[in-house]
C-alpha positions as CSV (number, residue, x, y, z in Angstrom):
1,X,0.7,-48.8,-14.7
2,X,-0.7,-45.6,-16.0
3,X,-0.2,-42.0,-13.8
4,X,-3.5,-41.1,-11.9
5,X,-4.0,-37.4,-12.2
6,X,-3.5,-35.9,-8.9
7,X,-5.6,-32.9,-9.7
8,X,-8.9,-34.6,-10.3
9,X,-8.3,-37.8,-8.8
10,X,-9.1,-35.7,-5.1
11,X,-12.4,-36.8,-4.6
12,X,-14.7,-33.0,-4.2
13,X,-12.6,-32.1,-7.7
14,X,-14.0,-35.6,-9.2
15,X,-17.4,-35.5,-8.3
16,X,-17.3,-31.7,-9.7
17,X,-15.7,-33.2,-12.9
18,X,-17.9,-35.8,-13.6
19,X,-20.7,-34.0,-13.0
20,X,-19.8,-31.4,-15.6
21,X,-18.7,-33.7,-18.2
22,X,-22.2,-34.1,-18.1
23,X,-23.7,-30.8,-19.0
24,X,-22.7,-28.2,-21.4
25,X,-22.5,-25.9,-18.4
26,X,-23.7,-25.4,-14.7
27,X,-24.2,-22.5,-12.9
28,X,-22.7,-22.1,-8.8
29,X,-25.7,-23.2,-7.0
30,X,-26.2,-26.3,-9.1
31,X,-22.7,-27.5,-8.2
32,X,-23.4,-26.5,-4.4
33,X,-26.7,-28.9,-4.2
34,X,-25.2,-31.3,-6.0
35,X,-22.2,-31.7,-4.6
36,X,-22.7,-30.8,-0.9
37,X,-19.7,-28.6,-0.7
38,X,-19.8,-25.4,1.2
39,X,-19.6,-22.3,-0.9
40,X,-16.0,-22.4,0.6
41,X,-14.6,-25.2,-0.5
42,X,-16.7,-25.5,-3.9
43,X,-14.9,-21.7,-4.8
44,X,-11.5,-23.2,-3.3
45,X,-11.4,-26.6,-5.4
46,X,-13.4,-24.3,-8.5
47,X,-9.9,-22.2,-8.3
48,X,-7.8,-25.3,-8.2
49,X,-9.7,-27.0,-11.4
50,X,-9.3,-23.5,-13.3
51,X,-5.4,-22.7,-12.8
52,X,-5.1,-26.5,-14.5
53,X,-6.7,-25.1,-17.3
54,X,-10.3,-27.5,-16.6
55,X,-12.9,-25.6,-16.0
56,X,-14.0,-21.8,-17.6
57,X,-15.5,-19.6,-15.1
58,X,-17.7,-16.8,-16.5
59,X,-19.2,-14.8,-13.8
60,X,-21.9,-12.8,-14.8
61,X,-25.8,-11.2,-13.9
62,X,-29.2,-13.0,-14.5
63,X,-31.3,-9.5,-14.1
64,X,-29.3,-8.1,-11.0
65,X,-28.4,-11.5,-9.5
66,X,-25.0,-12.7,-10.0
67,X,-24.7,-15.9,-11.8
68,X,-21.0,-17.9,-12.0
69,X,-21.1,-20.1,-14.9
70,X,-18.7,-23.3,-15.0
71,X,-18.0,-25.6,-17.9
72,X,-15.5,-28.1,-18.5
73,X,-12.7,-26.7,-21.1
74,X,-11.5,-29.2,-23.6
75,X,-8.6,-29.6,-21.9
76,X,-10.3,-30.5,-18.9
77,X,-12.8,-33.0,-21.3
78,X,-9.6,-34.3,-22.3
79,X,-7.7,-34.6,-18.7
80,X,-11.3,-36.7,-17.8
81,X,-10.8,-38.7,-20.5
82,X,-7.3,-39.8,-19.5
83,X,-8.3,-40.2,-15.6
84,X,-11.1,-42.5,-16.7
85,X,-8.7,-44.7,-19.3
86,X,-5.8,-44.6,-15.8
87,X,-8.8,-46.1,-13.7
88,X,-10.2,-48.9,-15.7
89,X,-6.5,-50.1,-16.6
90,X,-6.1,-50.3,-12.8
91,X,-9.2,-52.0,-12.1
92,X,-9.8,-54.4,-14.5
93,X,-8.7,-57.3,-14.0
94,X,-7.2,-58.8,-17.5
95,X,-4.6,-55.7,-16.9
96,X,-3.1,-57.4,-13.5
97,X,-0.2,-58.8,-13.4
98,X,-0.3,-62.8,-12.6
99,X,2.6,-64.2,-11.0
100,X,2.5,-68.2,-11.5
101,X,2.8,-70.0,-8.4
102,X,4.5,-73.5,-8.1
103,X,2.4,-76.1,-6.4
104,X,5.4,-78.8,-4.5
105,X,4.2,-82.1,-6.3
């Protein structure tokens, strides 16, 4: 049975994962509506996603507002990838394991 990735497998980090694999890119605020995190914990698990190597955070100024930038790294498109491959061997049923039972006759 295939590894589940621990990292993205926690579910604030998959939601913020699949919702990226989505997009090209999506700025702070998007990912705080759309997720429902607090700015908090969206920073915290953003953090957590980037020292993996998932996610590129530019930070930078629309006029004189700050704007962070996030978009999944290829690594990250990659690491998705495998996580969605790890589920659907799990679930799907043809992948289970039948044990054959012996009716007494």
């Amino acid at each position: 049975m295939s590894e589940l990735n621990r990292v993205i497998h926690e579910p604030a980090r998959l939601t913020i994962i699949a919702l990226l694999s989505s997009v090209k890119e999506a700025d702070f605020l998007y990912l705080l509506r759309e997720t429902g995190l607090t700015k908090g914990n969206l920073s915290t698990h953003l953090i957590r996603l980037e020292e993996a190597g998932y996610v590129e955070i530019e930070k930078t100024f629309r006029g004189k507002i700050p704007l962070t930038l996030v978009r999944l790294s290829p690594e990250g498109k990659a690491a998705f990838q495998s996580y969605r491959k790890s589920m659907k061997d799990i679930l799907e049923p043809s992948k289970m394991r039948r044990v054959p039972v012996q009716l007494p006759t």
